[in-house]
C-alpha positions as CSV (number, residue, x, y, z in Angstrom):
1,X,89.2,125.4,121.3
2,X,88.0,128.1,123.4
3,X,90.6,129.1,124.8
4,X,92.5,129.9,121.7
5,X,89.5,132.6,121.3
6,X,89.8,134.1,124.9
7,X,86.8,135.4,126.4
8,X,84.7,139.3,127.1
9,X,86.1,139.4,130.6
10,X,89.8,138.7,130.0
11,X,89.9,141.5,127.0
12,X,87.6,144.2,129.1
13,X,90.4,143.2,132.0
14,X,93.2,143.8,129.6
15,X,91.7,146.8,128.3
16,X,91.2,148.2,132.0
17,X,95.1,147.6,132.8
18,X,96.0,149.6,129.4
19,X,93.7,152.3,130.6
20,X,95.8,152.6,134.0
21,X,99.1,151.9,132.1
22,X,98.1,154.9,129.7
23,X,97.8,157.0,132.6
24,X,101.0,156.5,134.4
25,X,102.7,157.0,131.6
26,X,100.7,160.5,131.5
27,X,101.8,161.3,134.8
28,X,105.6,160.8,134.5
29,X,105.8,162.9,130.9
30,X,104.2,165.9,133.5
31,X,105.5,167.9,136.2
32,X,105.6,166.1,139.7
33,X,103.4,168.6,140.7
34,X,100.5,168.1,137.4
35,X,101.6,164.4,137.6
36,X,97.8,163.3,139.2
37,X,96.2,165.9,136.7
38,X,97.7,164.8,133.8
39,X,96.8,161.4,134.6
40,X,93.3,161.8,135.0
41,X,93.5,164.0,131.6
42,X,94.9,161.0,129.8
43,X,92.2,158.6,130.7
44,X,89.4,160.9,130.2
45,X,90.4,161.8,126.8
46,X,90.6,158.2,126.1
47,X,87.8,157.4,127.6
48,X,86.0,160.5,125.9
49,X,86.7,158.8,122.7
50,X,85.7,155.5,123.7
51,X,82.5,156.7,125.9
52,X,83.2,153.5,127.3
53,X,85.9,150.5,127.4
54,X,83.2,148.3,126.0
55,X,83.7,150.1,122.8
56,X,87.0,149.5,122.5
57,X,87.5,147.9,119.1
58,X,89.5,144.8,121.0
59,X,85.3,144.4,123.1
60,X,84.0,144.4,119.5
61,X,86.3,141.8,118.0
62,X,85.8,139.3,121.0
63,X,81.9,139.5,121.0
64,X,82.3,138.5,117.4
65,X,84.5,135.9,118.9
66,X,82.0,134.8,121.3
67,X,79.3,134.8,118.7
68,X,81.3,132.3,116.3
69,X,82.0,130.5,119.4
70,X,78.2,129.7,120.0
71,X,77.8,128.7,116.5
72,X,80.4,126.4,116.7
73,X,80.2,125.1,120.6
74,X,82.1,122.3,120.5
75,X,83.9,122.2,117.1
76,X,85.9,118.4,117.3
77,X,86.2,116.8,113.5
78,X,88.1,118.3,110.9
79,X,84.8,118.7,109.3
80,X,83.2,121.1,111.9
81,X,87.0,122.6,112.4
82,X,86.9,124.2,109.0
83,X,83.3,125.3,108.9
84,X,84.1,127.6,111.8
85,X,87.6,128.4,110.1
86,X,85.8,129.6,107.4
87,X,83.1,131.5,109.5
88,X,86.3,132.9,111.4
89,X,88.0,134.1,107.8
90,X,84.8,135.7,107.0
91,X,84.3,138.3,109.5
92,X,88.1,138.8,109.4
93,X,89.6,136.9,112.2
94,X,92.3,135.5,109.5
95,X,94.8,134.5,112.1
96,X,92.7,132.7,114.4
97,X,91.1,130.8,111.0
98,X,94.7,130.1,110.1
99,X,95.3,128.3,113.3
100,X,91.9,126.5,113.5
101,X,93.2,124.9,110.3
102,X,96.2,123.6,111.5
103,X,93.9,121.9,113.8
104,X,91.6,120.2,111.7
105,X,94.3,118.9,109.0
106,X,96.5,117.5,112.2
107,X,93.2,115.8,113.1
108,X,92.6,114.4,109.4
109,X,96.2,113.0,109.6
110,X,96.6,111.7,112.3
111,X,92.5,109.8,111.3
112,X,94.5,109.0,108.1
113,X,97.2,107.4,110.1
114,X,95.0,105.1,112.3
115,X,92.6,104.5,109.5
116,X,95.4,102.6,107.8
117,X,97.1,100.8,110.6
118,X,93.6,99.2,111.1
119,X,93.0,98.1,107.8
120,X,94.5,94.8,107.7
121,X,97.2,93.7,105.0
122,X,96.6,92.0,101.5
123,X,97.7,88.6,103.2
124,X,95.0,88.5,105.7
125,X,92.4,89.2,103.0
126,X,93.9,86.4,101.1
127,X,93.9,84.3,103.9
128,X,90.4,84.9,104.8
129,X,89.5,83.3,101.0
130,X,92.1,80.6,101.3
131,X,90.4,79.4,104.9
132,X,87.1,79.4,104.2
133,X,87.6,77.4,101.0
134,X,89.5,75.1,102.9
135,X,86.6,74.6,105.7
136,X,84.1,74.5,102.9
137,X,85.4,72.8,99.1
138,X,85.5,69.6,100.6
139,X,86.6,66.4,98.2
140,X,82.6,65.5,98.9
141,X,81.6,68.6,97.4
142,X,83.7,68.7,94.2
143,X,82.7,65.3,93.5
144,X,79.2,66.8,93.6
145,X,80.0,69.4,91.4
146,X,82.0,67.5,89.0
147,X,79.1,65.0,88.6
148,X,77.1,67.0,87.9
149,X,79.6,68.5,85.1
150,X,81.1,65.4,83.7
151,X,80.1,62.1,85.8
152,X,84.0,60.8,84.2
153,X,85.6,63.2,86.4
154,X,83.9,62.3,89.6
155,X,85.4,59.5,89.8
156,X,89.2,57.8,89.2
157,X,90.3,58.4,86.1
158,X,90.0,54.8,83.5
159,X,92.3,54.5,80.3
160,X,90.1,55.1,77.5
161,X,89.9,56.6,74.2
162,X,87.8,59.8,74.9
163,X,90.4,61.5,77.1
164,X,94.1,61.1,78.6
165,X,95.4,61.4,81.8
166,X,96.7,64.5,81.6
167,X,93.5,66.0,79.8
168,X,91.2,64.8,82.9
169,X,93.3,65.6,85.2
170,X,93.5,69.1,83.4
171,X,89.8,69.5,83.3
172,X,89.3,68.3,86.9
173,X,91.7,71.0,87.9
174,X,90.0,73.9,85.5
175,X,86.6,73.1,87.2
176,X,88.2,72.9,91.0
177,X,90.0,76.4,90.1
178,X,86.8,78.0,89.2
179,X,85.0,77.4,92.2
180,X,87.9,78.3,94.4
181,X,88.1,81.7,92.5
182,X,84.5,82.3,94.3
183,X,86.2,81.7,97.6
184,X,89.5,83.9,96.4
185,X,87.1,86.9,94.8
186,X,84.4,86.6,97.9
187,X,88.2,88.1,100.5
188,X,89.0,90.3,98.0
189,X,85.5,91.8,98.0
190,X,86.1,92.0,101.7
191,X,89.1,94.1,100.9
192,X,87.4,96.6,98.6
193,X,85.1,97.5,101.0
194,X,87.3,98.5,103.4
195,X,86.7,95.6,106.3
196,X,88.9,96.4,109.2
197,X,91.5,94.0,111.4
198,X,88.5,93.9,113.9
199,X,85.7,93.3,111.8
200,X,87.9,90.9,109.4
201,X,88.6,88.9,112.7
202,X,84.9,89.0,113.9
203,X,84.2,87.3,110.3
204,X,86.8,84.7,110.2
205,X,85.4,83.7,113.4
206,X,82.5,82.8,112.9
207,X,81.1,80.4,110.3
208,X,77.8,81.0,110.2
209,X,78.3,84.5,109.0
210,X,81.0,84.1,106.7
211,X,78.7,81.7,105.0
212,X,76.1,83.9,104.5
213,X,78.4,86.5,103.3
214,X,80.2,84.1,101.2
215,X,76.5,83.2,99.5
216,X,75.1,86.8,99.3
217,X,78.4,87.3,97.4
218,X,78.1,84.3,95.0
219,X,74.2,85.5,94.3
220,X,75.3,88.7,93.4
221,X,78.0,87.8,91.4
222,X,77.8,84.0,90.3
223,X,75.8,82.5,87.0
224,X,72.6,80.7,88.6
225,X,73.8,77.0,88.1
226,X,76.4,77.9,90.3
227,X,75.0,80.1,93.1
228,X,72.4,77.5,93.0
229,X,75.5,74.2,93.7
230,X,77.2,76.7,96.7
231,X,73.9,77.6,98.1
232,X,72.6,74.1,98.2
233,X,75.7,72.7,100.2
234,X,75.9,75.1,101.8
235,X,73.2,76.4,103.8
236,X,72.5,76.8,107.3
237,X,70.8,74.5,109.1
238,X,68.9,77.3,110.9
239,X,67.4,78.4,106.6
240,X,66.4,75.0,106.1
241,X,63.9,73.9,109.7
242,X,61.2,72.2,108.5
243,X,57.9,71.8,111.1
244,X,59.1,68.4,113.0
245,X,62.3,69.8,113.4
246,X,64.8,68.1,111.2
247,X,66.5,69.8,108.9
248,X,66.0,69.1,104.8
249,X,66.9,71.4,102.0
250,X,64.0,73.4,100.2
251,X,62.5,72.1,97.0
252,X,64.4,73.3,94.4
253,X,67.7,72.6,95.6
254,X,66.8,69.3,96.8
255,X,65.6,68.8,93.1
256,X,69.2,70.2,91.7
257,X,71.1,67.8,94.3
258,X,68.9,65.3,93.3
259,X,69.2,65.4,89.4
260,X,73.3,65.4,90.2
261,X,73.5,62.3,92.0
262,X,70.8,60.8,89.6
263,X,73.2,61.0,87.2
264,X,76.6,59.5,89.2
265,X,77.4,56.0,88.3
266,X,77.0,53.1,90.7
267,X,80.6,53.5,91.5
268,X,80.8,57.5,92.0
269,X,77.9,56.9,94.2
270,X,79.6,54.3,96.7
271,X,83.1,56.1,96.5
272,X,81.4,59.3,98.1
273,X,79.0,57.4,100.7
274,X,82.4,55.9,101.9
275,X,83.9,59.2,102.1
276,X,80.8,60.9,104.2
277,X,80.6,57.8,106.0
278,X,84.6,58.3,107.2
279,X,83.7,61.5,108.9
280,X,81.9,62.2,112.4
281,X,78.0,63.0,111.8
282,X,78.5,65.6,113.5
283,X,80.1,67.4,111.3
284,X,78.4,66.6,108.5
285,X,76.3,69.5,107.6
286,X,72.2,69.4,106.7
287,X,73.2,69.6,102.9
288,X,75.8,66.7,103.0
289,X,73.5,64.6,105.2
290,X,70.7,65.1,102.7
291,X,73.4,64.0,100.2
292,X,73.9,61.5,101.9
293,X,71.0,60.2,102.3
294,X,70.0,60.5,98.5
295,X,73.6,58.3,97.0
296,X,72.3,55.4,99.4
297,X,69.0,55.9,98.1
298,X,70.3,55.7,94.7
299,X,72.7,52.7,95.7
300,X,69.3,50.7,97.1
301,X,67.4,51.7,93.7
302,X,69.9,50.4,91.3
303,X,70.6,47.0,93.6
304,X,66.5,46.9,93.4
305,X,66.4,47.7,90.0
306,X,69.5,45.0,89.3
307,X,67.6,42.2,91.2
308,X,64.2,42.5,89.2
């Protein structure tokens, strides 16, 4: 940027090569014999008006130059481009703060330009949503919800006079759509605040922090009954240490997981055990081993309860 200014010694040079121009051409509009003479008298009566060639006007404008120059040192976003554009226009340097313009609004284009081609396309935001669900809504989990919504769904459906087919199967899908629109609205909030390719990959691979972004997002957003169902199945095993190192969830959702399976029927109950029990342990996280736990302590109460 500098160099579009120049600098004091290049214009006192320039100025120095006019004052030797100006008196050549002094010396050829002479006679051969006045030629040196008229020289000398040409760059005295310049230099008589000038007193000195640091007062030419050109000396002047460049230490104004130089001035603007140490305010503005190292001008480089379009920001500090047209603060010293404007400083420039100011003291009357219009040209140059023309040209510092043309500077700063290439730059903002071209941080335009790469700003979109690393935001990532609606698809990948979508697909963010669509693979988290599918890591997370497990059959396990709707089960719970549904339970703890109407027991009927939870389990297969049974001719009967309350409700068809087609309206169970219609309410089981209205509840299983709801919750997957937390999953759906949790990318698009993604989107609005302007995650990049990078940071959207960063998230998508790694599971403990899209769960904890997922949940901030569903407490935020969610009624309590159902921040309180996601945040129960789904917290971290790291949130729920207790002091002899296993892993439980905290009172109150241990109470809401319990009053849900409390009120499964004998055969809800044993359809999910089966369906943890199918899967590694391993995999099974702290919330769905606590579940776990709790349907075939509710299996052993009833048989108890049966036998007295």
């Amino acid at each position: 940027m500098a160099g579009m200014f120049g600098n004091k010694y290049d214009t006192l040079s320039e100025i120095n090569k006019g004052i030797d121009t100006m008196g050549m051409q002094w010396g050829q509009l002479s006679q051969k014999k006045y030629a040196g003479m008229a020289a000398a008298e040409g760059m005295m009566g310049y230099m008589s008006g000038l007193g000195s060639p640091n007062n030419d006007p050109r000396m002047a404008g460049q230490n104004v130059l130089d001035e603007l120059m140490r305010a503005h040192p190292d001008p480089k976003t379009p920001e500090e481009l047209e603060a010293l554009a404007a400083d420039l226009q100011a003291r009357g340097f219009n040209d140059h703060a023309f040209k510092v313009r043309e500077v700063a609004t290439a730059l903002k284009v071209s941080a335009s330009e790469v700003a979109k081609n690393a935001l990532p396309k609606d698809s990948a935001y979508k697909s963010l949503g669509t693979y988290f669900q599918n890591k997370v809504l497990s059959p396990e989990m709707l089960d719970a919800y549904l339970a703890g919504k109407n027991p009927a769904l939870a389990k297969p459906y049974v001719k009967n006079d309350a409700m068809t087919y087609t309206q169970y199967q219609a309410e089981k899908d209205r509840h299983k759509e709801y919750l997957q629109g937390y999953f759906s609205n949790w990318a698009t909030s993604k989107q609005d605040e302007g995650m990049s390719k990078t940071e959207l990959g960063q998230l998508k691979g790694n599971t403990i922090n899209m769960t904890d972004s997922f949940l901030n997002y569903i407490d935020a957003n969610a009624d309590v009954e159902t921040a309180a169902f996601f945040t129960q199945m789904m917290r971290s095993d790291q949130e729920n240490k207790v002091p002899d190192g296993n892993t439980a969830p905290v009172d109150n959702q241990t109470e809401v997981l319990q009053a849900q399976i409390n009120n499964m029927d004998a055969e809800t109950v044993t359809r999910m055990i089966e369906n943890l029990e199918k899967r590694d342990p391993e995999s099974l996280s702290v919330f769905e081993k606590a579940q776990l736990n709790m349907l075939e302590e509710k299996i052993a109460g009833d048989v108890s309860w049966m036998a007295n």
